[in-house]
BAPAKE-985088 format. One record per atom (N, C-alpha, C): residue in one letter; x, y, z. Coordinates in steps of 0.001 Angstrom, whole numbers, plus 500000, padded with zeros to 6 digits. Each point is the difference from the previous one (the first is absolute). Layout:
BEGIN
AXYZ/...
***
This chain:
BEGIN
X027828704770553704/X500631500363501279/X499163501069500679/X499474499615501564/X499634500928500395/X500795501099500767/X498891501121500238/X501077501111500891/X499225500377500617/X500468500099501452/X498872500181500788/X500447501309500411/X499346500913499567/X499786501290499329/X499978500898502070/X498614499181499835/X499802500960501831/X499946498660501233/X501340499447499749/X500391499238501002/X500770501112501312/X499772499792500930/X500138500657501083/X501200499029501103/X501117500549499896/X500923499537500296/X500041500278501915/X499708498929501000/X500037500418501320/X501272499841500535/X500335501405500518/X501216499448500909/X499464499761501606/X501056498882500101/X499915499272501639/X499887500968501300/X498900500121500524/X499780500718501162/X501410499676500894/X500085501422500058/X501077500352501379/X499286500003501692/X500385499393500529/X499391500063501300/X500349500606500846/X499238500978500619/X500328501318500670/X500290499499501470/X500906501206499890/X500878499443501401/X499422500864501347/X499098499989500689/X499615500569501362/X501146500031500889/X500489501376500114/X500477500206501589/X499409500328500859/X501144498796500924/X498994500192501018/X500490500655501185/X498778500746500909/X501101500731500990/X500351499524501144/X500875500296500461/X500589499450501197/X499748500471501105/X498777499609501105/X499681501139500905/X501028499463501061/X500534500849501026/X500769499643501033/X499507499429500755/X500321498877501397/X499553499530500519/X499490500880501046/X499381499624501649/X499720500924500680/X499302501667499599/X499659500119498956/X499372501333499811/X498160500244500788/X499661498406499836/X498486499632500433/X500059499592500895/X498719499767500951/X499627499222501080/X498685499884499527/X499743498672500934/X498191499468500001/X499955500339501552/X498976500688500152/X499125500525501245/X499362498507500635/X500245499642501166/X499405498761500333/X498459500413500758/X499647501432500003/X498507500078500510/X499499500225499331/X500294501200498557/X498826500206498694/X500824499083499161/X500822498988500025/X500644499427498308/X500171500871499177/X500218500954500284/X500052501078498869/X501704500081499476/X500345500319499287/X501400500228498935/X500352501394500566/X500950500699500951/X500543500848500296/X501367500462499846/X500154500947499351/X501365500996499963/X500647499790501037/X501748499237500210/X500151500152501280/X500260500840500320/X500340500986499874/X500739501540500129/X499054500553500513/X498711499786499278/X498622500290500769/X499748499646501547/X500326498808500280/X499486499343501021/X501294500422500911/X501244500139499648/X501132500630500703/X499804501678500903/X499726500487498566/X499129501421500524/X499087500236501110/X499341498975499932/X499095499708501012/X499876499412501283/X501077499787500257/X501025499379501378/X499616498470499747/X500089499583499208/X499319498285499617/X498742499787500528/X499552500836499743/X497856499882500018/X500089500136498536/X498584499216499635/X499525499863499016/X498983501225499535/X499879500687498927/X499856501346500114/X498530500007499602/X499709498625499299/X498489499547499746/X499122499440501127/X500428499352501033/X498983498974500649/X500871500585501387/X501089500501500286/X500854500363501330/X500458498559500233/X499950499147499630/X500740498605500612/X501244500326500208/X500698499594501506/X501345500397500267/X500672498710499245/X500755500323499332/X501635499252499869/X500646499601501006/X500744498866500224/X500904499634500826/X501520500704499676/X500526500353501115/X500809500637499733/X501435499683500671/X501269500457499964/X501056499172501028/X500237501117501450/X500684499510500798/X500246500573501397/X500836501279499494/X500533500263499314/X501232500661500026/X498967501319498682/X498968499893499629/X499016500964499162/X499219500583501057/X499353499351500743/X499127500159501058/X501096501122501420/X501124499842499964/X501264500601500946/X500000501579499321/X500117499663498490/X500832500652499550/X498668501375499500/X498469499323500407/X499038500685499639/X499510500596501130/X500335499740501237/X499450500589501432/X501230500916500766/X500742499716499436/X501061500955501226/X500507501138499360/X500316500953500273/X499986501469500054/X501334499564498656/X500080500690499021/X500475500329498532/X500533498441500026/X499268498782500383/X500358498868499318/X501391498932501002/X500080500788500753/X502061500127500570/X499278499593501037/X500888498716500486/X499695499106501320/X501391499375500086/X500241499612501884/X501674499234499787/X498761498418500623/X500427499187498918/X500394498474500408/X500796499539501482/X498661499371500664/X500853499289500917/X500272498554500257/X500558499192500936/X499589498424500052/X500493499411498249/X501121500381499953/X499607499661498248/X501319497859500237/X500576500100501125/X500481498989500186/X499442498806500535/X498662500117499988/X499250498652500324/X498829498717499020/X500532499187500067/X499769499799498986/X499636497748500694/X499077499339499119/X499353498875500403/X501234498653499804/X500000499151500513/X500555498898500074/X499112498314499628/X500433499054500003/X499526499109499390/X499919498944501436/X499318500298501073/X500465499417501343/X499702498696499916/X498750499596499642/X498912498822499165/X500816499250499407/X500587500294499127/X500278499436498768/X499227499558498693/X498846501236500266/X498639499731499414/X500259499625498175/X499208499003499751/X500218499934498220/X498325499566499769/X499728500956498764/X498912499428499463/X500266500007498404/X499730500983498642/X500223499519499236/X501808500256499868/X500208500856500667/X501148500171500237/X500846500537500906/X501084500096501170/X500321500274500965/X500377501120500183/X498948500396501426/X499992501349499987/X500719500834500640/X501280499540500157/X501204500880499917/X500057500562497936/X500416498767499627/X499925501063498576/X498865500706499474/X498661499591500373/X498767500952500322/X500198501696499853/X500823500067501580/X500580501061500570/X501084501269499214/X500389498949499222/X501246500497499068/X499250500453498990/X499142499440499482/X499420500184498631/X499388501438500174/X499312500352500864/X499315500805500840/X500769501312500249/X501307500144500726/X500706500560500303/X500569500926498195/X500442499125499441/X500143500420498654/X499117500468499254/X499246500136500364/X498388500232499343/X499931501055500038/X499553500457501283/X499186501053500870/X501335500879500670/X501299499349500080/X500878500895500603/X500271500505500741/X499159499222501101/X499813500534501386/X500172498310500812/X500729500335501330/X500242498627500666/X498290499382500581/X499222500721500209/X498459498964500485/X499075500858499652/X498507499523500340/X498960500479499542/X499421501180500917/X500818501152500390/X499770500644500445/X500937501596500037/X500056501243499979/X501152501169500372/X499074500331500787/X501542500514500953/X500089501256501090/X500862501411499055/X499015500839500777/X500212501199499615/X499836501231500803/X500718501153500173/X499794500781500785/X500069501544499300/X498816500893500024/X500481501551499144/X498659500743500846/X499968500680498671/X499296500856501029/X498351500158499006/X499049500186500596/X499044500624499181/X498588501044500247/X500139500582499368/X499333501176500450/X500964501049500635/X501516499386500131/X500508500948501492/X500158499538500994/X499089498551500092/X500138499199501297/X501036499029499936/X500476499276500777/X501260499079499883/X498808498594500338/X500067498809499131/X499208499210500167/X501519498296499693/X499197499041500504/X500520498780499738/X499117499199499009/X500057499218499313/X499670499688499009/X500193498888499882/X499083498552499674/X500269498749499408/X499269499731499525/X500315499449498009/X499418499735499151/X500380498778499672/X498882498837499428/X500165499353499789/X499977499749498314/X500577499007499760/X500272499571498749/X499451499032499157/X498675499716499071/X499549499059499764/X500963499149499310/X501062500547499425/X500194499686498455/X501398499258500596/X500013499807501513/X501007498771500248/X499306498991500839/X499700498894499010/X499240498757500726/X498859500780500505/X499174500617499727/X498258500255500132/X499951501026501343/X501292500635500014/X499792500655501244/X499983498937501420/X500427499220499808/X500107498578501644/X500760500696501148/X499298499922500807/X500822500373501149/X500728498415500449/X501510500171500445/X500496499193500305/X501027500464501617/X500840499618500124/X500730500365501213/X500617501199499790/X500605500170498658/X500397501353499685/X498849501228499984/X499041499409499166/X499494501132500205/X499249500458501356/X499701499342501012/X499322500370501430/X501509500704500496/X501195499579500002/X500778500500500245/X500374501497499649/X499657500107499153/X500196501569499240/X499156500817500606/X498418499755499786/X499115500204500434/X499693500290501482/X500208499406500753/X500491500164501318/X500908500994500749/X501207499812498909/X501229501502500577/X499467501141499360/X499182500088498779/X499489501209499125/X499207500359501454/X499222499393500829/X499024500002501256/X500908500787501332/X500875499158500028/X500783500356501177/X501038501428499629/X500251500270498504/X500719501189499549/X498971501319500441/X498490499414499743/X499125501311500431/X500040500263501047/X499981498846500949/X499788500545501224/X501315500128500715/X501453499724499779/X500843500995500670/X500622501322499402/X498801500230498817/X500187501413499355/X499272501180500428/X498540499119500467/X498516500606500062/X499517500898498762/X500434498948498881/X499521500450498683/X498499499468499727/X498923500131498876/X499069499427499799/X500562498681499037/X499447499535499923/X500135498252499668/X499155499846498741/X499988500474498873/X499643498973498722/X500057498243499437/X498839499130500008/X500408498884499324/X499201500554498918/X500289498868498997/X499535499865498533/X499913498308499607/X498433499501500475/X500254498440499308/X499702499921498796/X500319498825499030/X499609499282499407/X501098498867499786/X498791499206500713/X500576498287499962/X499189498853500022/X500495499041500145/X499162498691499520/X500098499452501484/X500429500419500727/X500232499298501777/X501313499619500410/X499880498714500778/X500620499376500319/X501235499578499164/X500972499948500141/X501099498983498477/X499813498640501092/X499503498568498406/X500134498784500835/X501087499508499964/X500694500630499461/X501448499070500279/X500896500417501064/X499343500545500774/X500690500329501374/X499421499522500978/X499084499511499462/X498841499199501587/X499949501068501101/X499851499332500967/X499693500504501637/X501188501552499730/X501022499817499716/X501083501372500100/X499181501117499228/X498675499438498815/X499475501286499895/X498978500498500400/X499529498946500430/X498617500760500860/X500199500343501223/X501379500075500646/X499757500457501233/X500635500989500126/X500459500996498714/X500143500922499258/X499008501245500374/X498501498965499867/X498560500849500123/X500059500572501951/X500382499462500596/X500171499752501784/X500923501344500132/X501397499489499425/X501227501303500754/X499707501139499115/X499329500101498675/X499401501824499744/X498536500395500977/X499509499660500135/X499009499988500420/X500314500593501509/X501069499238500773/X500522500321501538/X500426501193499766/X501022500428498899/X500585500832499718/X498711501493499758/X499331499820499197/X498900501016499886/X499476500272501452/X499694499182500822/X499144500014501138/X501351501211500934/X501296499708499685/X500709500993500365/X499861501449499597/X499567500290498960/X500018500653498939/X498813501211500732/X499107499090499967/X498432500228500343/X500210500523501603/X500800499529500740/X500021500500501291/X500995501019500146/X500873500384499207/X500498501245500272/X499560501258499346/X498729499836499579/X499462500717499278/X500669500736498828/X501083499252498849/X499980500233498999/X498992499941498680/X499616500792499565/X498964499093498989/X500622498987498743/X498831499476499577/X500590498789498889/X499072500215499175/X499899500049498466/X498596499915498996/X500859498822499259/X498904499325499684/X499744498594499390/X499260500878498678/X500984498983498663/X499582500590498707/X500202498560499163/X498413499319499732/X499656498838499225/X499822500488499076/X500842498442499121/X499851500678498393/X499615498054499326/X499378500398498834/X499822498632498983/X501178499361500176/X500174498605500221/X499026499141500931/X500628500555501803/X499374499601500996/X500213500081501024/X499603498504500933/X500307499006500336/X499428498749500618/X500970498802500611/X499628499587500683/X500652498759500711/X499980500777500670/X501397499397500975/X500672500731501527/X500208501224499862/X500552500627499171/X500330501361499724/X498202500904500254/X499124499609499820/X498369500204500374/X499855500013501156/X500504498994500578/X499377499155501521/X501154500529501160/X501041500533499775/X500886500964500618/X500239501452499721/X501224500357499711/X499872501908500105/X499386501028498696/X499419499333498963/X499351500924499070/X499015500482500552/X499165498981501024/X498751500722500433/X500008500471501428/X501092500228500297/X500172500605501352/X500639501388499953/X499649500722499455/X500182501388499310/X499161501079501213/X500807500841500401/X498655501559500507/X499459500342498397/X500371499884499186/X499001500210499146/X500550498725499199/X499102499749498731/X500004498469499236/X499302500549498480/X500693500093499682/X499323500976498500/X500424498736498798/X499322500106498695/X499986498879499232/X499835501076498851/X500616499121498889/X500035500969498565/X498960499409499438/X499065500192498881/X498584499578499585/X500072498825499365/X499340498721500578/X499700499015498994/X501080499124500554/X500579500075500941/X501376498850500506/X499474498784500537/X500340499116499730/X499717499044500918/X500508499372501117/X499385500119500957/X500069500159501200/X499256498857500645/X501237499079500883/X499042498569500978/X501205499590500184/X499201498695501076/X500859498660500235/X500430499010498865/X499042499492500134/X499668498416498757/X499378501250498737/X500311499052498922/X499669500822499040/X498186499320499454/X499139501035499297/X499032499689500026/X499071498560499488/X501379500039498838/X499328498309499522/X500409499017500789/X500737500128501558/X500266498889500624/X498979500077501123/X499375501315500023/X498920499851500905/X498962499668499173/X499769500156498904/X498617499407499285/X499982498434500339/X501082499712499534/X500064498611500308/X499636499124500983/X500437501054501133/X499906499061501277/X498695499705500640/X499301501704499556/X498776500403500582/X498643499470499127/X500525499871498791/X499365499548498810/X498834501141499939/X500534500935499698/X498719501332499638/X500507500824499386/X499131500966499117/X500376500852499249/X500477501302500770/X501138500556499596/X500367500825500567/X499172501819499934/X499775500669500506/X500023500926499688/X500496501550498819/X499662500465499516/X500679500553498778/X501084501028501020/X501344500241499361/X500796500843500255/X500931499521501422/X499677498427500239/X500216499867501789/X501470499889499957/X500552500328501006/X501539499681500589/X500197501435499074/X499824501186499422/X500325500976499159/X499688501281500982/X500927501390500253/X500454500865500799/X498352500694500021/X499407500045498816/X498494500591500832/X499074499360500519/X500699498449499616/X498619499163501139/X500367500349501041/X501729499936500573/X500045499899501622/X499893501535500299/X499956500861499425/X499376501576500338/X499022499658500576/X498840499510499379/X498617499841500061/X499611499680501440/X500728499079500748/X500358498766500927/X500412500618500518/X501317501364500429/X500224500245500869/X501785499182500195/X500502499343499182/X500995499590500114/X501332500899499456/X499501500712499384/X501127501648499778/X499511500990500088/X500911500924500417/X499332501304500199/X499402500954498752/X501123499734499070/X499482500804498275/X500760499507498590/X499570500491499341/X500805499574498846/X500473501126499337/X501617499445499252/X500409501404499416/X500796500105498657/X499556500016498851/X500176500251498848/X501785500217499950/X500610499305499433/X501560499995499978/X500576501520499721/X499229501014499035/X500210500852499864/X499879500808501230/X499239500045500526/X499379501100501663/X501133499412500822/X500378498648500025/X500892499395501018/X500802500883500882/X500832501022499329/X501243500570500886/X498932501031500856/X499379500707498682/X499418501035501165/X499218499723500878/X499281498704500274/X499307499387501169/X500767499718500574/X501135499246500302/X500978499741501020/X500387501547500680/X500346500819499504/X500763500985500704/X498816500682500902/X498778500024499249/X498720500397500858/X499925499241501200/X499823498340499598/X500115499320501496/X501499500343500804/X500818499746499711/X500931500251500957/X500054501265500676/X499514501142499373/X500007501030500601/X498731500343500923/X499513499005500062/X498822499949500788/X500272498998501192/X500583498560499558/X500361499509501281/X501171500444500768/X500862500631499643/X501228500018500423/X499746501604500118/X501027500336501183/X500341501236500400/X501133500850498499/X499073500583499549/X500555500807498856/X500885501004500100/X499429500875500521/X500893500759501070/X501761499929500206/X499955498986501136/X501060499233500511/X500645499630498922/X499590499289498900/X500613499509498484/X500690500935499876/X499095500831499279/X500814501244498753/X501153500198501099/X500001500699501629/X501343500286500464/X501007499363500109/X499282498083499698/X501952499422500493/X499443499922498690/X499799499606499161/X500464499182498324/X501342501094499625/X500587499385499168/X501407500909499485/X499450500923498659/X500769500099499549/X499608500556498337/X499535498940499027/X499647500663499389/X499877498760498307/X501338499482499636/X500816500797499826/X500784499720499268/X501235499037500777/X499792499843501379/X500843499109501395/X499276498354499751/X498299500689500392/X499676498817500160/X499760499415499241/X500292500091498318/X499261498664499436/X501995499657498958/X500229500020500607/X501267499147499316/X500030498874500044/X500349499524498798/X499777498539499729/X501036499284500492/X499862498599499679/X501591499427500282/X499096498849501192/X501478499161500383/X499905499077500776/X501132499593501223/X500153499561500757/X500953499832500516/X500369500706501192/X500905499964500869/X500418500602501273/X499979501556499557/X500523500655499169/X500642501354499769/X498346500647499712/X499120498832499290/X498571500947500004/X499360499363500873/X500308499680501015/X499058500126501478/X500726500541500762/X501283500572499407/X500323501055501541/X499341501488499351/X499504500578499053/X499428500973498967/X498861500528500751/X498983498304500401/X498840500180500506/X500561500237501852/X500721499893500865/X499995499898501099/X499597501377500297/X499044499886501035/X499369501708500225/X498971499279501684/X499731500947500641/X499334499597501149/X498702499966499812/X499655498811500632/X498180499376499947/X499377501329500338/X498870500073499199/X499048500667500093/X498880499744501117/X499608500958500872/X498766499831501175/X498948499122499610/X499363499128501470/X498626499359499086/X499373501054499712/X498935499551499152/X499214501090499226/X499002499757500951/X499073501175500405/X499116499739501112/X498838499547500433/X499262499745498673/X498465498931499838/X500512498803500563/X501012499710499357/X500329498401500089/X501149499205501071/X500521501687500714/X500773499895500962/X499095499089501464/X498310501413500155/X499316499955500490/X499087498537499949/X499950499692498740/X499222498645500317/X500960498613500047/X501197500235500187/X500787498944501130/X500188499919501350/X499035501097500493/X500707500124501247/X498183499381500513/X498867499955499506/X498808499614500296/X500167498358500242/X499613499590501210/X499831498879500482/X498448499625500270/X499889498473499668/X498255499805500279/X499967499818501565/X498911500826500665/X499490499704501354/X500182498394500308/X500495499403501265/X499522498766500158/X498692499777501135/X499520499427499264/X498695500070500613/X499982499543501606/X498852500299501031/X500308499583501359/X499605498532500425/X499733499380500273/X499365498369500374/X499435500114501334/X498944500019500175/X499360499782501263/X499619498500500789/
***
């Protein structure tokens, strides 16, 4: 009988158990100009610029409100208008429930707010647009908004803020939205002749009608870095033209370059460049004496009870711009 003396008895491997950790969702972002892996808290800190490469973030109407006006506090106006299904437009799906989906989304009735506060001290009007309902489309609602945000400046003789970013036209409104581009446009030309000022503020993306009407009809036209900015978008002009495009084209420092904006302005500098321009186009002066207090004029809210808050008497034209409405061109003599 044997004995196996230095037999070596194995016990059965246990298989080790790895935990694993659970990172939360949303803690990261990918940078879409360096691809880089960023802290969002980081990139939050940073007013949604990218703190490596500066690539702006897209951001919503109500961040962009809540980042320009004096301690954040603005009253909502126009908040009862809202798009209809006149068409009866359907593509993959009908865009009345489109509308709904949208509405629930973003939480706001169209692709656009009115807003009114103050900044710097100055009392300004305000319309921001909204990418993040249907691509920013201007439709009947939104020229509509857009328009009284127009006509609110000028029976206030406040300065006039827009804020685009949009994709143009909405096609499911046909002709009702492009002629959208016509009655703001009339409306500005009002604007422009009573010598209120208006600054135009393009942001990633900026194009279609919303391009070809009041973004670029600004006394000033300022663009945040790297936006894209046009009509047709560039691969539909490659196409047509069949040529290579230029590096950086339809982007806020080509049309610097060109002469198609006046400057560009880093999201961070944003407020304090606005209050510089306005206090440069507009009678400053005259401001600080009618504006109310801080603490009058920026109450929030909506509705009749906060537009009787704001009722206060129009402010004087301001006098650069008083003066260059009253200049008529010579008509020439005919012999």
């Amino acid at each position: 009988m044997e004995i196996a003396w230095f037999k070596k008895i194995r016990k059965p491997k246990q298989p080790v158990e790895h935990k694993r950790i659970q990172v939360p969702e949303g803690l990261w972002v990918k940078c879409n100009g360096c691809k880089e892996i960023i802290y969002k808290k980081e990139v939050l800190r940073n007013a949604n610029v990218c703190p490596k490469c500066n690539y702006h973030f897209r951001i919503s109407a109500r961040e962009r409100l809540s980042a320009l006006f004096d301690d954040g506090r603005y009253q909502e106006v126009d908040t009862d208008i809202y798009s209809v299904d006149p068409l009866k437009f359907r593509d993959m799906k009908p865009y009345r429930d489109r509308l709904r989906e949208y509405r629930e989304k973003t939480g706001i009735n169209d692709a656009v707010i009115n807003a009114r506060g103050t900044l710097g001290g100055i009392q300004v009007m305000m319309a921001v647009m909204e990418y993040g309902f249907m691509g920013g489309s201007m439709g009947s609602a939104v020229g509509e908004k857009v328009t009284r945000a127009i006509e609110r400046a000028l029976d206030e003789r406040i300065p006039l803020i827009i804020i685009s970013c949009s994709g143009g036209a909405r096609m499911q409104e046909g002709v009702l939205s492009l002629m959208q581009m016509a009655k703001i446009s009339a409306a500005l030309g009002k604007l422009h002749h009573a010598g209120v000022p208006y600054v135009s503020i393009l942001t990633d993306p900026t194009t279609g009608g919303v391009t070809a009407s009041f973004a670029m009809l600004g006394d000033l036209n300022i663009a945040e870095p790297k936006a894209l900015i046009g009509f047709a978008g560039p691969r539909v002009i490659e196409q047509t033209i069949r040529e290579k495009l230029p590096d950086e084209f339809q982007r806020s420092e080509f049309l610097v370059e060109h002469g198609m904006l006046d400057f560009i302005v880093e999201r961070r500098e944003m407020r304090k460049v606005l209050i510089r321009c306005l206090k440069f186009l507009f009678n400053a002066e005259a401001l600080d004496a009618s504006a109310p207090s801080s603490a009058s004029s920026t109450e929030t809210g909506t509705g009749s009870a906060a537009d009787a808050a704001w009722t206060r008497e129009p402010l004087p034209f301001p006098t650069p711009f008083a003066a260059r409405s009253k200049i008529t061109t010579p008509t020439p003599e005919i012999t």
